[in-house]
C-alpha positions as semicolon CSV with decimal commas, in nm:
position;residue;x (nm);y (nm);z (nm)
1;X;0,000;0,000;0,000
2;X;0,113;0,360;-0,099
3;X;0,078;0,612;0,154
4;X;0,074;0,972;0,079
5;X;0,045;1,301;0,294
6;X;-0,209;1,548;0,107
7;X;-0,309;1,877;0,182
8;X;-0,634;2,017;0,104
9;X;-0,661;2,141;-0,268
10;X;-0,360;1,899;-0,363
11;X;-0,412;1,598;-0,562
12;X;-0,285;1,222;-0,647
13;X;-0,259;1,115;-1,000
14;X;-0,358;0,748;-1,069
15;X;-0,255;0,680;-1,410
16;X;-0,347;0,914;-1,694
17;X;-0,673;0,920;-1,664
18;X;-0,756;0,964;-1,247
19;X;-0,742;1,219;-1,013
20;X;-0,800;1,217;-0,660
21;X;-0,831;1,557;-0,506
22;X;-0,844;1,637;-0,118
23;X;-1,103;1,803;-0,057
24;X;-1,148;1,855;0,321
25;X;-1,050;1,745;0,613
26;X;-1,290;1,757;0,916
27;X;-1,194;1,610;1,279
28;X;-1,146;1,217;1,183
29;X;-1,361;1,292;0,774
30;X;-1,156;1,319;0,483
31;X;-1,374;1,434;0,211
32;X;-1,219;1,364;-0,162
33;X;-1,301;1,430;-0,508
34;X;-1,233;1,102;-0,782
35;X;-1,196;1,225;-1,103
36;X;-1,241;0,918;-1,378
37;X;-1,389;0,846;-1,687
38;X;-1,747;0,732;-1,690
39;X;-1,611;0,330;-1,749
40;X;-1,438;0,342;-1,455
41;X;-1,644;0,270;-1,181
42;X;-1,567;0,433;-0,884
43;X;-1,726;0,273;-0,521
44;X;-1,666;0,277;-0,116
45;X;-1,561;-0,018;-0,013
46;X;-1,902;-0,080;0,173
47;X;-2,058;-0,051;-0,099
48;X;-1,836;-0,267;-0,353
49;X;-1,868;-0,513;-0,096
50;X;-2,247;-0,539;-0,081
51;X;-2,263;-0,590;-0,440
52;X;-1,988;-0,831;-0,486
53;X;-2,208;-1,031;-0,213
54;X;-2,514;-0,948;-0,375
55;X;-2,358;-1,096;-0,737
56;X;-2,232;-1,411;-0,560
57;X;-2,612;-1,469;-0,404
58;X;-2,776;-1,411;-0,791
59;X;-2,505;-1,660;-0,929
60;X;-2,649;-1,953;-0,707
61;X;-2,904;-2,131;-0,940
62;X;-3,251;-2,137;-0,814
63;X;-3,230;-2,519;-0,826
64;X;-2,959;-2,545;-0,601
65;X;-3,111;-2,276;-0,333
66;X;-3,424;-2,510;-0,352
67;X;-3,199;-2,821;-0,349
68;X;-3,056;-2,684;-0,016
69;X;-3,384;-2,632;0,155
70;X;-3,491;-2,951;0,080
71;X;-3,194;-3,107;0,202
72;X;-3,217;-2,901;0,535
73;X;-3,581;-3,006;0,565
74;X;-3,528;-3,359;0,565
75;X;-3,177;-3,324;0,772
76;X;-3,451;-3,155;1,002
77;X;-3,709;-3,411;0,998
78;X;-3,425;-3,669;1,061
79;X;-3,321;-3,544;1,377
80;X;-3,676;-3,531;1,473
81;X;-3,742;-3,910;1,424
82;X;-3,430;-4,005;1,589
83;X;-3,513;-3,846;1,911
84;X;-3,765;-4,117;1,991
């Protein structure tokens, strides 16, 4: 990881084409600017996150989900009968 002291106004050049300007600094906020062309897709990591898990969830055929509840129904009604 590259770390880099910025003062407000002053920017970091990533590649030709992206900017990252410094915006503000409040208390423990940094507020910055991303400047990138419109295919680069720019996210917080909370964010990127949430849809990488959200992708993973839609890749899962419905069979399979269905497959799984089945599977946990009977592991279910298993346990139940045993218990006798």
């Amino acid at each position: 990881m590259l770390i880099l002291a910025r003062k407000i106004d002053e920017k970091i050049k990533i590649g030709n084409d992206i900017t990252i300007t410094l915006i503000d600094v409040h208390g423990d906020q940094v507020k910055i600017g991303v400047e990138a062309p419109k295919n680069v897709k720019v996210f917080r990591q909370e964010v990127f996150d949430a849809i990488q898990s959200e992708n993973k969830a839609a890749a899962i055929p419905e069979s399979d989900m269905a497959n799984d509840k089945a599977i946990s129904a009977v592991s279910a009604l298993s346990k139940l009968l045993n218990k006798k």
